[in-house]
C-alpha positions as CSV (number, residue, x, y, z in Angstrom):
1,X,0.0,0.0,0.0
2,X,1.6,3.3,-0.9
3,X,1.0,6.0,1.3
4,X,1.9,9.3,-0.4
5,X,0.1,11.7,2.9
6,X,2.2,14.5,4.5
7,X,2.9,13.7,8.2
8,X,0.0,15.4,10.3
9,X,-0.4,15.3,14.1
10,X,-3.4,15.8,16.5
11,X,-3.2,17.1,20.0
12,X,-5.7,16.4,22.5
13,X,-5.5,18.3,25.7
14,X,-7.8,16.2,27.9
15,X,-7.9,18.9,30.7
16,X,-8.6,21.9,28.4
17,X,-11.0,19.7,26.4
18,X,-9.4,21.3,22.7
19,X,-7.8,19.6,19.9
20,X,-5.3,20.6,17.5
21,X,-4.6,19.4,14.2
22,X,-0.9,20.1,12.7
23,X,-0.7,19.4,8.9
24,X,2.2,19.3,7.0
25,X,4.9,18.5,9.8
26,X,8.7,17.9,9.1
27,X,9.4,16.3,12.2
28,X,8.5,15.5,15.9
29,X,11.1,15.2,18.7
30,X,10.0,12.9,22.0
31,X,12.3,13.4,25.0
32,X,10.9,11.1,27.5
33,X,11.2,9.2,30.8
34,X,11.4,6.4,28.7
35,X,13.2,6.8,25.0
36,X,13.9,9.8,22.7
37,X,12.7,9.4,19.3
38,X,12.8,11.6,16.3
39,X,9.6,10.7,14.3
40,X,9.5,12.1,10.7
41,X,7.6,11.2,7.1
42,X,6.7,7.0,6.6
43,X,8.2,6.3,10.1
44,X,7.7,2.7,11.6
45,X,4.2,2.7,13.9
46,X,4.9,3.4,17.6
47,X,2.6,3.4,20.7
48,X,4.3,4.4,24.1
49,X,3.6,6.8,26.9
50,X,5.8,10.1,27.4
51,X,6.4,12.4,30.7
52,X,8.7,14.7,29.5
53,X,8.8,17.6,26.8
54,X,7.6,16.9,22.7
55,X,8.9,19.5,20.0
56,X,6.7,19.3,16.8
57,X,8.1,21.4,13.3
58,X,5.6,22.7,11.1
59,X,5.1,25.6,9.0
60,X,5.4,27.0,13.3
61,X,7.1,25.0,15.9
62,X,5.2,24.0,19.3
63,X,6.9,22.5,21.9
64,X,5.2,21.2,25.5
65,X,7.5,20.7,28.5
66,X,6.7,18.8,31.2
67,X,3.5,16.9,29.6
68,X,2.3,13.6,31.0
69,X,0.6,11.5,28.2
70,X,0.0,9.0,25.1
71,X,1.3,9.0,21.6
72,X,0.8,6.7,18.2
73,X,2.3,7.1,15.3
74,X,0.5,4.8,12.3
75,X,-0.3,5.8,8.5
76,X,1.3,9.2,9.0
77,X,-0.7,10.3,11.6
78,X,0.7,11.4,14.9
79,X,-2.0,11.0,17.7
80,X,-0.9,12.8,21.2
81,X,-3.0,12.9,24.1
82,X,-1.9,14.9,27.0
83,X,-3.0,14.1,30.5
84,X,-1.3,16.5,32.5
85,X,1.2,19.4,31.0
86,X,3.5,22.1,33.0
87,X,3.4,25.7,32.2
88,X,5.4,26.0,29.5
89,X,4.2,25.7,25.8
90,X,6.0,27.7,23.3
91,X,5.0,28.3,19.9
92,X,7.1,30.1,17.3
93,X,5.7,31.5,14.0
């Protein structure tokens, strides 16, 4: 199956109840507990749990520090759910 889609990923905030939906990302940097990972176009699928900060480059770059929460990676699509997040979030134009 050729899959030919742009790398997108969606950000649920499950105490501020909003999504976010990122299309056209280059890559997404994981520093965790657990692993660091550098996720990017056709990547191999990945489920795993992160507690530390995720950097995400776009047309903007957002990065969350101190989040506690899920990710998945399959068919492109970047799925992150954040259960708890610190105070910092940057985003640069």
């Amino acid at each position: 199956m050729e899959n030919n889609k742009e790398l997108k990923a969606i950000i649920l905030d499950s105490n501020a109840i909003d999504m976010t939906v990122i299309e056209n990302v280059k890559i997404i940097r994981i520093k965790s507990d657990y692993c660091n990972l550098l996720i990017m176009k056709d990547y191999w699928p990945v489920v795993g749990e992160i507690n530390g900060k995720i950097s995400i480059e776009a047309d903007k770059s957002i990065t969350y520090d101190n989040i506690k929460g899920f990710y998945s990676l399959s068919h492109n699509v970047f799925h992150l759910i954040i259960k708890e997040k610190g105070d910092n979030q940057n985003e640069q134009l």
